[in-house]
C-alpha positions as CSV (number, residue, x, y, z in Angstrom):
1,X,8.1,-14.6,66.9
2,X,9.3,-13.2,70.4
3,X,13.3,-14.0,68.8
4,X,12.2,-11.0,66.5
5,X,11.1,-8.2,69.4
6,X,13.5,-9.1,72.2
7,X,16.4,-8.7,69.8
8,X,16.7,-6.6,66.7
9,X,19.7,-7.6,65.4
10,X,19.2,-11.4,65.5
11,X,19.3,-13.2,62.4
12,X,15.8,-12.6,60.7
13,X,16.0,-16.3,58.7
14,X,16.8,-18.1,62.1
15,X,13.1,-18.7,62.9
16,X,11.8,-17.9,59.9
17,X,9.6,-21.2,59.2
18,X,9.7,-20.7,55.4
19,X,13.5,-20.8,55.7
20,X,13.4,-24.4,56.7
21,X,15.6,-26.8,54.7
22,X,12.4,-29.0,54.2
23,X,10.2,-26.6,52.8
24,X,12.9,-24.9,50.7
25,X,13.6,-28.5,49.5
26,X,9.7,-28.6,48.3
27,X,9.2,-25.6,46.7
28,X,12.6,-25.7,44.6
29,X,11.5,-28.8,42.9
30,X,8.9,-27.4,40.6
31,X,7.5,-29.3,38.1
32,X,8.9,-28.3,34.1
33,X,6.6,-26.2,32.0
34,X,4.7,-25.1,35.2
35,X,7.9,-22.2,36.0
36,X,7.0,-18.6,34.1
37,X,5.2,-20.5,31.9
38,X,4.7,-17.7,29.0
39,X,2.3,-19.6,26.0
40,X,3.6,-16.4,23.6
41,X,7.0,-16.9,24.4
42,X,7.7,-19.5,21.5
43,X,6.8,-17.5,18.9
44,X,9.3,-17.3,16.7
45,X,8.7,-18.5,12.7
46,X,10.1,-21.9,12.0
47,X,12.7,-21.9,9.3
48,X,11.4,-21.6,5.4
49,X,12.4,-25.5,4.4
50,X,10.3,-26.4,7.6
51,X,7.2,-24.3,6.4
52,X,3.8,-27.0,5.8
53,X,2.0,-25.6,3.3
54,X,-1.8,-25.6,3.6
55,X,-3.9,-28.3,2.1
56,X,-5.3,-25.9,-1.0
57,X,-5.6,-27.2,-4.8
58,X,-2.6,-26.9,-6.1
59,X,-2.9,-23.2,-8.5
60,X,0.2,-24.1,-10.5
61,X,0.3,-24.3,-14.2
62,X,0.2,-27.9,-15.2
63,X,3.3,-30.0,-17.3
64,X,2.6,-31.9,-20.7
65,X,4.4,-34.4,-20.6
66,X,5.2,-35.9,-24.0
67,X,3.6,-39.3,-24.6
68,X,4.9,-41.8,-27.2
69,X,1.4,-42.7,-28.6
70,X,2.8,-44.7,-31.8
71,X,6.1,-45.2,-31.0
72,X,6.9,-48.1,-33.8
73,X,5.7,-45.6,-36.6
74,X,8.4,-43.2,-35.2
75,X,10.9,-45.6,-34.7
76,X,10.4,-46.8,-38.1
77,X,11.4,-43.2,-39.3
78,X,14.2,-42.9,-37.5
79,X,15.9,-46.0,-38.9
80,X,14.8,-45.5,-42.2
81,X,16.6,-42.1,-42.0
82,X,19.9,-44.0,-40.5
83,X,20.5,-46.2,-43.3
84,X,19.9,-43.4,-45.7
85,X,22.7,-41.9,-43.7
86,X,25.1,-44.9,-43.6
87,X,24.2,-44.5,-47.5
88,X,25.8,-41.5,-48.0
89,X,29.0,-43.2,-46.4
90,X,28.7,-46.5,-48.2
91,X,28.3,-44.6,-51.5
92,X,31.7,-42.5,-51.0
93,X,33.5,-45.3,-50.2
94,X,32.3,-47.2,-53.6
95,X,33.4,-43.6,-55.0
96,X,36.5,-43.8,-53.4
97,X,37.4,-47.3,-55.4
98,X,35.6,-46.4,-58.7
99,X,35.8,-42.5,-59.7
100,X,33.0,-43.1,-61.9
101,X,30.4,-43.6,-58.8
102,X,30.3,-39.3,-58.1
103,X,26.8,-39.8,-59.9
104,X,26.0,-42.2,-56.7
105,X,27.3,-40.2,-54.4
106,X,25.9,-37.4,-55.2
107,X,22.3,-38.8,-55.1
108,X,22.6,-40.3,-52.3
109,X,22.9,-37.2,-50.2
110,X,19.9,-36.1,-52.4
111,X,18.1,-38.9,-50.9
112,X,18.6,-38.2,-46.9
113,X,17.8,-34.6,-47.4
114,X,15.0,-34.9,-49.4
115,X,13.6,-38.8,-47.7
116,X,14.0,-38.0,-44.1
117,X,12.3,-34.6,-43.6
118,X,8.8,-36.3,-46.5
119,X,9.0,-39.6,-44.7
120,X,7.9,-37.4,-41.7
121,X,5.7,-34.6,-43.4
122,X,4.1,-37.4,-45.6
123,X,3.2,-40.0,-44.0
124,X,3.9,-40.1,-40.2
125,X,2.2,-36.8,-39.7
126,X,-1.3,-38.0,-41.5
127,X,-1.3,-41.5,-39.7
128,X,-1.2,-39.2,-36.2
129,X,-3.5,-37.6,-37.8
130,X,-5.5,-40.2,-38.5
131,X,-5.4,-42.2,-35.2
132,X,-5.9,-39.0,-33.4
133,X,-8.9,-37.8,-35.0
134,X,-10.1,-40.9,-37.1
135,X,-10.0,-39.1,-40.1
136,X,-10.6,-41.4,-43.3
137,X,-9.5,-38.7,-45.6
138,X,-6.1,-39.1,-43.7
139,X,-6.0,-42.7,-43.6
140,X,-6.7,-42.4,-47.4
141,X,-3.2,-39.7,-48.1
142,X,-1.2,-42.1,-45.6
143,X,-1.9,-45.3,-47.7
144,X,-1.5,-43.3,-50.9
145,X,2.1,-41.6,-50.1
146,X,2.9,-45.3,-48.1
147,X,2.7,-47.0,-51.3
148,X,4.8,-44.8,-53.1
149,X,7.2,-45.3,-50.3
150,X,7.4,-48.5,-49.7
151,X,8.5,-48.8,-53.8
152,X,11.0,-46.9,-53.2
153,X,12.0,-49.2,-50.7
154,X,11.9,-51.7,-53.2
155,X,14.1,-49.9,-55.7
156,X,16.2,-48.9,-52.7
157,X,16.6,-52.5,-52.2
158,X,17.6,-53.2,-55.5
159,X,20.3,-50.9,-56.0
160,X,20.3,-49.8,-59.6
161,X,23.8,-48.1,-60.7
162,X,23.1,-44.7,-61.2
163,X,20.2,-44.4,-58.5
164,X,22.5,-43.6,-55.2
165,X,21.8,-46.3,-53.6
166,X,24.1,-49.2,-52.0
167,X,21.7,-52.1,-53.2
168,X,22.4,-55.6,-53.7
169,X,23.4,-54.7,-57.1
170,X,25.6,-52.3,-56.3
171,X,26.7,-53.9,-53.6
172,X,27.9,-57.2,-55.9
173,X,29.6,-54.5,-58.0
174,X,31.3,-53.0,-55.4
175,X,32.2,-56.4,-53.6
176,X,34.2,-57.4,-57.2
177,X,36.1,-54.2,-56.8
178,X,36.9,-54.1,-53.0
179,X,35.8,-56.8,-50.8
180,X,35.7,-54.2,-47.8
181,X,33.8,-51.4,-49.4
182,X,31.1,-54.5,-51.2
183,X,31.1,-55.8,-47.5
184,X,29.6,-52.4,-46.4
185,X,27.0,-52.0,-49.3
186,X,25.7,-55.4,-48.4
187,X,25.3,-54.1,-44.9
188,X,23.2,-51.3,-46.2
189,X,21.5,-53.3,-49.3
190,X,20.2,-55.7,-46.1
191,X,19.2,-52.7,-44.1
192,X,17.1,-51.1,-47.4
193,X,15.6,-54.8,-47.6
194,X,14.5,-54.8,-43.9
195,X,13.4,-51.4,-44.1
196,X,10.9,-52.8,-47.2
197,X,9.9,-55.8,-45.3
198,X,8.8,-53.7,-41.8
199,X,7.1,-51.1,-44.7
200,X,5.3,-54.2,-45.5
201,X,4.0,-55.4,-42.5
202,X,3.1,-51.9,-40.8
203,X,0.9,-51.4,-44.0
204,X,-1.2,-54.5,-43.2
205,X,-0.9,-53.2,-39.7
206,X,-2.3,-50.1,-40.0
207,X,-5.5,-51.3,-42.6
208,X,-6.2,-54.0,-40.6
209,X,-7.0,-51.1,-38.1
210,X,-8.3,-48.8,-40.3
211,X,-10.8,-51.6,-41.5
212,X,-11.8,-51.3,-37.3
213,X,-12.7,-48.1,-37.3
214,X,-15.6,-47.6,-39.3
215,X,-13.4,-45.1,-42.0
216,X,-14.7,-45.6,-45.7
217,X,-14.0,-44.1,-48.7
218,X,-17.1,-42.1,-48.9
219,X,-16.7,-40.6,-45.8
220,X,-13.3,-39.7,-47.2
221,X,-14.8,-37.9,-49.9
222,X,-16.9,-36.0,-47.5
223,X,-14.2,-34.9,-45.6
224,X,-12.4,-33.9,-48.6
225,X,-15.1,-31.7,-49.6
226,X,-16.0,-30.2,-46.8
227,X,-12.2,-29.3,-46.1
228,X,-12.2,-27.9,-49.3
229,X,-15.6,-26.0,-49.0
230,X,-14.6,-24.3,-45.9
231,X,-11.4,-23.5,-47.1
232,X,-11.1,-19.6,-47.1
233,X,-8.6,-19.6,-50.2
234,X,-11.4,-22.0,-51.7
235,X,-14.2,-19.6,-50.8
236,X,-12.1,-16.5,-52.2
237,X,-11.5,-18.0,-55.3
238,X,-14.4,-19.3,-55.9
239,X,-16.7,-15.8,-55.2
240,X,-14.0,-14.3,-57.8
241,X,-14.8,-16.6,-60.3
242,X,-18.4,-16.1,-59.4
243,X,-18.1,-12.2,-59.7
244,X,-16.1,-12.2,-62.7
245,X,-18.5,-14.8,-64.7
246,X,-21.5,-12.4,-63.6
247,X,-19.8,-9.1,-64.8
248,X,-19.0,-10.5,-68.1
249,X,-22.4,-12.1,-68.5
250,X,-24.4,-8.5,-67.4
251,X,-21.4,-6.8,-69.9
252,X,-22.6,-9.2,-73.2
253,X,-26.0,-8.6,-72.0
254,X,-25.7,-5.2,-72.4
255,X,-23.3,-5.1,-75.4
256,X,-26.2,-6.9,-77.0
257,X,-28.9,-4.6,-76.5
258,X,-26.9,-1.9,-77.7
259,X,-26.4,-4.1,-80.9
């Protein structure tokens, strides 16, 4: 320290001792994360995509998914309604070699509006039914209207002329006429004949489980009256008839005592 008071204008870092190359050496080598360490300087938001949401029950509204709980009973339908469409086209082309066929023709396009859209309504929707909510009233309509059905599978089948339908008797008609048009009605007379057979066999199907379920006939009655009993058109109707039976029994009543 006497460098520094015998001459002023010496260099003040000469004898400095914290100037030394060894302790400079030292305290430049500071360990990372110790130097102006700042725990609020990384506070910036992480990027939306990056965001972890909490673990919370998820509030969203939930997605039905569609479940195929009969799916042979629908797929049934759907062909049944195919080969009444191939109908249509195997009953212009037997109108197309014979001009006397527009009855045919006509019918058959009759037959896929009016059989596709009841084959649904009629019997597929009252089997769901059925299954759904074990319902003997329903499995009662389903083998009712299924019968009816499956004869006209059966006529279908057949093929009368006249009917609008490419049957194996139509088809044999058509096949002495033009071998490629007959070809194409006995494609759809064997697709009407499958279409009876699978009938058929989903009818034994289905009673062989409705004969597991404990569904009788007089529990179909049951449900048919009480459907019918709660039935507000029923209920209307029936307090009409009520009121108008009591009016004209307290008007004769009356009409008599003036007598």
């Amino acid at each position: 320290m006497s460098d520094f008071d015998s001459n002023p204008f010496a260099d003040p870092d000469l004898n400095n001792p914290f100037k030394d190359p060894s302790v400079t050496q030292v305290t430049r080598n500071v360990p990372p994360g110790l130097d102006e360490y700042n725990p609020f300087s990384d506070s910036r938001t992480p990027p939306p995509g990056g965001v972890k949401m909490p673990n919370v029950p998820n509030t969203q509204p939930a997605i039905m998914k569609p479940t195929e709980e009969h799916p042979a009973y629908t797929q049934i339908a759907k062909e049944h309604a195919v080969t009444l469409f191939l109908n249509i086209f195997g009953c212009l082309a037997w109108f197309c070699v014979d001009s006397a066929r527009a009855v045919d023709f006509g019918l058959s396009i009759l037959w896929f509006l009016l059989f596709t859209p009841c084959s649904f309504v009629c019997w597929y929707r009252p089997l769901y039914g059925a299954f759904r909510s074990d319902s003997s009233f329903r499995f009662f309509v389903f083998f009712f209207v299924y019968i009816c059905q499956f004869a006209v599978h059966v006529l279908q089948a057949a093929g009368f002329h006249n009917w609008g339908n490419c049957g194996w008797i139509s088809s044999l008609t058509g096949l002495n006429q033009n071998i490629p048009v007959g070809i194409m009605m006995i494609i759809i007379a064997a697709l009407f004949t499958a279409s009876a057979v699978i009938s058929l066999v989903m009818f034994k199907k289905v009673h062989g489980l409705y004969r597991t379920t404990g569904a009788s006939f007089e529990k179909a009655q049951q449900e048919f009256a009480t459907g019918v009993m709660s039935n507000k058109t029923v209920q209307t109707a029936a307090a009409n008839a009520a009121s108008t039976a009591a009016s004209s029994a307290a008007q004769n009543a009356f009409k008599g005592n003036q007598i």
